[in-house]
N, C-alpha and C positions, 0 to 999 in steps of 0.2 A: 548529328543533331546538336550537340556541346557545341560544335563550330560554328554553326548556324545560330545558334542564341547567340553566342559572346558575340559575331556580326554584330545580329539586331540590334543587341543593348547597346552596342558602342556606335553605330551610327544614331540611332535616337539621342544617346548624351551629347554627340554632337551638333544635331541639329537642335536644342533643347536650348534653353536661354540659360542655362547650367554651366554650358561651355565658355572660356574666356572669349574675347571679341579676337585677341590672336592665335586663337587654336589652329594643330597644323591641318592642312585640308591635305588628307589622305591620298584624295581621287586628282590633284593635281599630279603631274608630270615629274619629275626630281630632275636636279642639277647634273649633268653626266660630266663628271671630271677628265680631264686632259689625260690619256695615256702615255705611259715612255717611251723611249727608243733606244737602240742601243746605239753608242755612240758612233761618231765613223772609223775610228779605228777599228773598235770592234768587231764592227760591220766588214772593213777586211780582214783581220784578221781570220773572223770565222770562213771569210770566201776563200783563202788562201789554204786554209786547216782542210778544208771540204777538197779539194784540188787535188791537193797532197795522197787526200785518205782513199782518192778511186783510184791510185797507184800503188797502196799499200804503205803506207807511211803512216805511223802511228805517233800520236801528240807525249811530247816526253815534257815536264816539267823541272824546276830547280827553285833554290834561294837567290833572291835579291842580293842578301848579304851571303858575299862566300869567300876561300881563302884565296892566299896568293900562288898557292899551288893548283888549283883549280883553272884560276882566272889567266893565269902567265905560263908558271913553270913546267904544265902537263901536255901547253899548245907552243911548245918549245920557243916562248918568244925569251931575247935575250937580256939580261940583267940589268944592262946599258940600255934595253931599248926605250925609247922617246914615252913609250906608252905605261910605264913603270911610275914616271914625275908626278909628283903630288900636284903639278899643274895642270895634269892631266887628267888624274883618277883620283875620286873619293875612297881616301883611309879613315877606317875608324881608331879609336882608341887602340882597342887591342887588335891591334894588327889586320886583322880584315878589313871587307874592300867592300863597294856597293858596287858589281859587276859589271865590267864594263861593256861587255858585249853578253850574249845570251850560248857563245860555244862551251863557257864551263857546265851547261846542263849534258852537253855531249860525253866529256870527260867523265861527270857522274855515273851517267848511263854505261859508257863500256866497263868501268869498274863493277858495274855491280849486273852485268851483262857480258856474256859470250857472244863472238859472231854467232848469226847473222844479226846486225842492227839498221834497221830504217825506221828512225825518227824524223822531226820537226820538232824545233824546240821555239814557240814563240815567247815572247816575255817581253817585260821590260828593262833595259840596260840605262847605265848614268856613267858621263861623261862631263869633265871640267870644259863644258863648250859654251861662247859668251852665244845668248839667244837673236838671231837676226831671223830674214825671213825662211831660210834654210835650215839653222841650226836649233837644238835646244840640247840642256844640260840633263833629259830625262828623256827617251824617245824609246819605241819600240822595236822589236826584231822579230825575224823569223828564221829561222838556222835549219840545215839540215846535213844529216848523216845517212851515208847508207856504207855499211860494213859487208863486205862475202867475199868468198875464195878471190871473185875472178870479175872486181868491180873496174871499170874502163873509162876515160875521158869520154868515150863513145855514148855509155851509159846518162854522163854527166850532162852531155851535150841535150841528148835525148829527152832525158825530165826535165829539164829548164824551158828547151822548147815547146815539149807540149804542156808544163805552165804558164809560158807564156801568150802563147792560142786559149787559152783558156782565161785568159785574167783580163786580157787585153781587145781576143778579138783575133782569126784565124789568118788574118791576113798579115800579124804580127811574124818578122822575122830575128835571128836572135845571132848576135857578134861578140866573140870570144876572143879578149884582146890580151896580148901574154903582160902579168901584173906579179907582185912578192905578196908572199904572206907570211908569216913563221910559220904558221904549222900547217900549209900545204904546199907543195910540189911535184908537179909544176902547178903553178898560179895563173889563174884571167880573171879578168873584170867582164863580168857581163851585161853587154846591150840590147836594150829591146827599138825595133825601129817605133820613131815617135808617133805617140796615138793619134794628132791632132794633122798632121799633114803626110802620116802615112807613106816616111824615110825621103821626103823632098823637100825637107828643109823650111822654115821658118821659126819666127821669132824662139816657140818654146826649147826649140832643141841647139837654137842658136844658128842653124840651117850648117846642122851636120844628118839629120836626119834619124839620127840617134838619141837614147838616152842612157843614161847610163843606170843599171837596176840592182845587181849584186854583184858581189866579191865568191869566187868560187877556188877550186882545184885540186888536187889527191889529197889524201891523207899525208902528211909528210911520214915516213918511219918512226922519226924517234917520238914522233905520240902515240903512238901503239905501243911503241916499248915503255913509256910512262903510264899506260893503264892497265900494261899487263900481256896485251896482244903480240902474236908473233909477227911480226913486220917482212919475214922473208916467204910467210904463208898467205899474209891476211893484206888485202886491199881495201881500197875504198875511198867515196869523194866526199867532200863536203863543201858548201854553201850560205851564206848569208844574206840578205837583203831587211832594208828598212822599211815599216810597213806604215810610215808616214810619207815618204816617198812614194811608196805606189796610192798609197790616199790622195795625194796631191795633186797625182797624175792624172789616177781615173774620178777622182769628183771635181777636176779643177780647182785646186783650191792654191792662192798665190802664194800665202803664208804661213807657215807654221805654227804659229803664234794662233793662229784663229782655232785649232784644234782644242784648246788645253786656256781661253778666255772665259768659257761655260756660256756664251755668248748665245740664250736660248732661239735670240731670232736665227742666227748661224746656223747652228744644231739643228732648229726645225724643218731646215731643208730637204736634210739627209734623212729625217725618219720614217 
């Protein structure tokens, strides 16, 4: 009955000559604002997490900023290596580093983790890279580990492929080409056949039929002996790939730069 008065009284004062001439009119319509989206990276990334997670792969997190032990000396890369130079890598003051890849989340995790491990670690990594339409000095990652007695290339081959039917499309096949890494051995670079001509070659793939998608291969020993693991018990692969790179692939997108312009008309593509 209260609710019903306060009504009446308040439509009469506004029909009433009481009301100003710009009173708000209730019974019209309202303005319905723009919604967000999440960006396209995001957008893979979460597809990529999802992929992962119906194999058993759980999302492992880290620091941006982390040490050089972390980042270098625990993925046995060497002292002298190229990827050490301040031309290379952002140093901070005291001595830390703005990560240049996302495998020091790995390192975290078996430290303060026993086998078994299967993670994904996605994040963001920075590199001293000049920005063209390939590159940029801030880009994203997606990493993963799987640690147990009796982990296999076989294994390795296995969940890439069927990530890659999954990401791309079933008819996607996958090439394992032998490649270096410090802290895996043996080493490949992994192909996916191109999404747009479907491994028969034109302009995108350069008419190899091919793309090229992640960085893979075992565990090397002596990183298991820097986080603690026994290397003559303990196996296991690992993997990385860029998730502006598979952005680019599956939204078609030519430039990297267009990701990270905030370029709303851009962005409203993808929402």
């Amino acid at each position: 009955v209260q609710v019903s008065k306060t009504i009446q009284d308040r439509r009469g004062y506004l029909q009433s000559s009481a009301a100003p001439a710009d009173a708000l009119d209730v019974t019209l319509p309202g303005n319905a604002g723009s919604r967000g989206a999440n960006h396209p990276i995001r957008q893979i990334m979460l597809r990529v997490t999802a992929i992962f997670d119906r194999i058993g792969f759980t999302v492992a997190t880290g620091p941006d900023v982390d040490t050089v032990f972390h980042n270098f000396d625990a993925l046995n890369t060497p002292a002298d290596h190229p990827s050490r130079d301040e031309q290379d890598t952002f140093y901070l003051s005291d001595g830390s580093l703005l990560r240049t890849q996302t495998s020091p989340i790995q390192i975290r995790h078996m430290l303060q983790n026993p086998p078994p491990v299967r993670i994904i670690a996605p994040g963001r990594a920075y590199r001293r890279d000049t920005p063209d339409a390939t590159h940029s000095a801030n880009f994203h990652q997606v990493e993963g580990l799987y640690v147990a007695d009796k982990v296999s290339m076989a294994d390795l081959k296995g969940d890439l492929t069927y990530f890659a039917q999954e990401i791309v499309g079933k008819h996607t096949k996958v090439r394992f080409r032998p490649h270096f890494f410090p802290f895996t051995e043996p080493s490949v670079e992994v192909d996916f056949t191109c999404h747009v001509c479907k491994g028969k070659g034109c302009r995108v793939c350069k008419n190899s039929g091919w793309i090229e998608i992640a960085g893979a291969g075992m565990v090397d020993p002596k990183v298991f002996e820097s986080v603690g693991y026994n290397p003559e018990t303990t196996t296991g692969y690992a993997f990385g790939m860029g998730l502006e790179r598979i952005a680019m692939i599956l939204l078609e997108i030519d430039d990297i730069r267009r990701l990270y312009e905030n370029d709303a008309r851009f962005l409203r593509q993808f929402a």
